[in-house]
C-alpha positions in Angstrom: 0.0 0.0 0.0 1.4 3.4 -1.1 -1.8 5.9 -1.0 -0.4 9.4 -0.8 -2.5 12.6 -0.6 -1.4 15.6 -0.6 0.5 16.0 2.1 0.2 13.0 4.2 2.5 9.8 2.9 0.3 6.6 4.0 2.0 3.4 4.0 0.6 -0.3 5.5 2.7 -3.2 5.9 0.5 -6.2 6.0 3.0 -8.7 7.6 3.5 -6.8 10.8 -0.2 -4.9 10.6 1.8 -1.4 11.6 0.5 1.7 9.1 2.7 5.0 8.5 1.7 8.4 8.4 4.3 11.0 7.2 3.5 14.7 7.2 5.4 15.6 4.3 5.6 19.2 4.5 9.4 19.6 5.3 10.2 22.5 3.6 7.6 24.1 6.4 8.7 22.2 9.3 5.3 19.8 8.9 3.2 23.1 10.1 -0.3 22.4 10.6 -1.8 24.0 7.1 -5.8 23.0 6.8 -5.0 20.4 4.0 -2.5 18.6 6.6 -4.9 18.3 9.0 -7.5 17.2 6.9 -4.9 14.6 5.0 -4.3 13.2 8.7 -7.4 12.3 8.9 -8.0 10.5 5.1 -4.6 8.7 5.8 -5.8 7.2 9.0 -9.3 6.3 7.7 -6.8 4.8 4.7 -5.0 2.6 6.9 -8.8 1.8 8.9 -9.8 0.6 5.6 -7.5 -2.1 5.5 -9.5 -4.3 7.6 -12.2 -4.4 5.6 -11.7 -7.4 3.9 -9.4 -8.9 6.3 -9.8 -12.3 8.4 -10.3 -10.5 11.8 -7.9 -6.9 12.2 -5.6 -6.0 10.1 -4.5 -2.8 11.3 -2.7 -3.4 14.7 -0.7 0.1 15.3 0.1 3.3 13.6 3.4 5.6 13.6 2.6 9.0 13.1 6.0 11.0 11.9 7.2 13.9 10.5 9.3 14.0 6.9 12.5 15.6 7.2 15.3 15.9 9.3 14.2 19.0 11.4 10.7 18.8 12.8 7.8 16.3 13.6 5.8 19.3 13.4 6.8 22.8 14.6 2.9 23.7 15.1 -0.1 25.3 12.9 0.5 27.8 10.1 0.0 31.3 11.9 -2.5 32.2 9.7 -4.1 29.1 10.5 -4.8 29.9 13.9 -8.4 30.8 13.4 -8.9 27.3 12.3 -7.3 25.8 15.3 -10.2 27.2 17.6 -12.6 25.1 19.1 -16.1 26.3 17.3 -14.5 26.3 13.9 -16.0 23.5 12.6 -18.6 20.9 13.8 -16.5 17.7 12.4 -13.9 16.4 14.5 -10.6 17.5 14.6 -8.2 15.7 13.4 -6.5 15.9 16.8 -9.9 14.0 18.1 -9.6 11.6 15.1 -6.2 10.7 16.7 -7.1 10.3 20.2 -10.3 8.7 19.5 -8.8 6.1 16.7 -9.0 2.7 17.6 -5.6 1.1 17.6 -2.4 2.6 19.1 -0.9 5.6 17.6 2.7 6.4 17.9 4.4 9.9 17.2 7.8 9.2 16.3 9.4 12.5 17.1 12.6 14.0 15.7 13.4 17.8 15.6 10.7 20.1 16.5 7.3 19.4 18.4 5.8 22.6 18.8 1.9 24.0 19.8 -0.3 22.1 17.9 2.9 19.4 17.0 3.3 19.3 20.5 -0.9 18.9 20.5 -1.0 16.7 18.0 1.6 14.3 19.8 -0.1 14.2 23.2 -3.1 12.9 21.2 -1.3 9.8 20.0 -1.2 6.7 22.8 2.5 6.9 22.7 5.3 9.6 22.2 8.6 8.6 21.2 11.7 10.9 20.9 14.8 11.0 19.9 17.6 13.0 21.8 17.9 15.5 19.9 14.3 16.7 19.9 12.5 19.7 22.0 8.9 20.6 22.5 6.8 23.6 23.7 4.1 25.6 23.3 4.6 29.5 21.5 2.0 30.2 21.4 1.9 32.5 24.3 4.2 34.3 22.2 1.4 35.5 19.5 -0.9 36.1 22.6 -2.5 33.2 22.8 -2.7 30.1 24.1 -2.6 26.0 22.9 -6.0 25.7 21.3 -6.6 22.3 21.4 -6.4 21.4 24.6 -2.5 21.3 25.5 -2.7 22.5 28.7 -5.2 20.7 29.6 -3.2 17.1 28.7 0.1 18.4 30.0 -1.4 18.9 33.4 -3.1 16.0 33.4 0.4 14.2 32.6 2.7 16.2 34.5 0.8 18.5 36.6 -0.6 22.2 36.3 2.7 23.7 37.3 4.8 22.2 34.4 1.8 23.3 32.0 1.9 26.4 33.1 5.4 27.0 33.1 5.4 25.4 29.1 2.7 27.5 28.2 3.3 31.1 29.9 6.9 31.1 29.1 6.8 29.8 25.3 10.1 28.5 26.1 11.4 25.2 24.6 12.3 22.3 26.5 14.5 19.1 25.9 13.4 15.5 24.9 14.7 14.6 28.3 13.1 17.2 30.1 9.8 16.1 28.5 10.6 12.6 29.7 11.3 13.3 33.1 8.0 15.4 33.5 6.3 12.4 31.9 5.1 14.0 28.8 6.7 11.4 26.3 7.5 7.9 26.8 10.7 7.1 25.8 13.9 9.1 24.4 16.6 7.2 22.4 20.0 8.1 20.9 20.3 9.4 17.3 21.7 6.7 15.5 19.4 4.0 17.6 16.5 5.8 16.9 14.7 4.1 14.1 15.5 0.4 15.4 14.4 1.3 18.9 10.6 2.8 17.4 10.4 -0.3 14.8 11.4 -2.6 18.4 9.2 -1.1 19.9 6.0 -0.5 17.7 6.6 -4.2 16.0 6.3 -6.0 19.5 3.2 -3.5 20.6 1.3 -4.3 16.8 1.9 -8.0 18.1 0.1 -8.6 20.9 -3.9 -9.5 20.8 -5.3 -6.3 19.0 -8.5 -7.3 20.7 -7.3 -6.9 24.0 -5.3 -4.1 22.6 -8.2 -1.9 21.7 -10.0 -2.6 24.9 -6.6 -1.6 26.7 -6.8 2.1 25.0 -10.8 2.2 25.8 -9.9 1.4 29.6 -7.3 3.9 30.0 -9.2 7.1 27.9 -12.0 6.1 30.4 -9.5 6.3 33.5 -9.1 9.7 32.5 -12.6 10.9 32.4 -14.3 9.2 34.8 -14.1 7.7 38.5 -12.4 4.9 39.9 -15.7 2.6 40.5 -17.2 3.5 37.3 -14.0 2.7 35.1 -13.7 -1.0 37.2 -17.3 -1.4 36.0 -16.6 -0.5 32.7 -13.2 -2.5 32.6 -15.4 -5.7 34.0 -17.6 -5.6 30.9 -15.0 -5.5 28.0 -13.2 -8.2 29.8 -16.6 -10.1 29.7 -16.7 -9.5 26.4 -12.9 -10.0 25.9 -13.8 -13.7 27.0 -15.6 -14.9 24.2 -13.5 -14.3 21.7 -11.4 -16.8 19.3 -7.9 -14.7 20.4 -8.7 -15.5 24.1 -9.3 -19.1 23.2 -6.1 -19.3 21.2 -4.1 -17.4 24.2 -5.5 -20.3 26.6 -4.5 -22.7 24.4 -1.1 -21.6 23.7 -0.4 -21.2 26.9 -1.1 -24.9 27.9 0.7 -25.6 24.8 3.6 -23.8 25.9 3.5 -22.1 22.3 3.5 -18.7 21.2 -0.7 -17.7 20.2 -1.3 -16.6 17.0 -3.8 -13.4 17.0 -5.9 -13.0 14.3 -8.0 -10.0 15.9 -11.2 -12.8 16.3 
């Protein structure tokens, strides 16, 4: 699979089940232009659509990157701002396509991760980064503030007084910085970067994709609800969790003392 739009590069391996998304606007750091955003979106129902005439799920994880050697994405066009805001449209964003998507999604982050980058990253499951990488939020610096809702995950994250401090000074911080406050995952050397993401994505797209989705659902629900109603909620996907053919085949392997074979059934 090779479907390219304008500026989003899509790409699906079907032997591992892991789908690529490259924002291929390099030349402008991967800003967030309107057509970006929307191609985000068309790539990812892309890569959905490869389960349509699969035996059970296809898709198992997507890596979300920037093309180039500077940026992931150094934040929205400025004269996109407008845009950005939170009445501008009644479809979903794309950052809500992201967060909402049903398998994992990775930002692979090397250079620049700024405002709505920076956004656009915390919307993904996972953030990985390499060394060399730094993240903020500017926008304070236009006299404004993250529009879609960065404050709001980096405090959840790492607490209101790191958010604030991001997000009133405009000031950039290191990839290890952001790992320490807990605002990316994991940070890797330069020249092990690309093997450590494929490690890592490859052994994540692996696992049951069943249980996998349910996973994310738990955990978004952790984050807007209470404790008792998220056990409740966590008791009825594992009842449904259960009856399914990758359960039976994870029993079985087990007392097989083999390695299960997922299907996504």
């Amino acid at each position: 699979m090779d479907d390219n739009l304008d500026t989003v590069l899509v790409e699906f391996d079907d032997e591992t089940g892991v789908g690529t998304l490259t924002m291929n606007r390099p030349d402008a750091l991967n800003a967030l232009s309107g057509q970006l955003r929307d191609d985000i979106v068309a790539g990812l129902q892309q890569l959905e659509a490869e389960n349509d005439d699969a035996e059970g799920i296809a898709l198992r994880a997507v890596v979300l990157e920037g093309a180039g050697e500077k940026a992931f994405c150094a934040g929205a066009d400025i004269g996109g701002f407008s845009d950005e805001s939170a009445g501008a449209t009644s479809a979903p964003s794309h950052y809500d396509f992201v967060r909402e998507f049903p398998v994992p999604v990775i930002a692979k982050i090397d250079g620049y991760c700024l405002g709505g980058g920076l956004e656009t990253a915390l919307a993904c499951d996972f953030r990985l980064a390499s060394e060399g990488s730094t993240f903020g939020f500017p926008e304070v610096n236009l006299g404004i503030l993250p529009g879609a809702g960065g404050v709001q995950y980096v405090s959840k994250l790492a607490g209101p007084s790191v958010a604030k401090e991001l997000a009133m000074f405009g000031n950039h911080i290191s990839a290890e910085r952001a790992a320490e406050e807990g605002i990316i995952n994991h940070v890797y050397d330069e020249d092990a970067f690309d093997d450590e993401v494929e490690a890592f994505v490859t052994e994540l797209a692996g696992q049951a994709p069943l249980s996998i989705q349910a996973i994310k659902k738990s955990a978004d629900m952790a984050v807007h609800s209470g404790l008792e109603e998220g056990i409740a909620y966590d008791g009825q996907l594992f009842a449904e969790l259960l009856k399914t053919e990758d359960h039976a085949e994870g029993a079985a392997a087990f007392g097989e003392d083999r390695e299960p074979e997922f299907q996504g059934k």
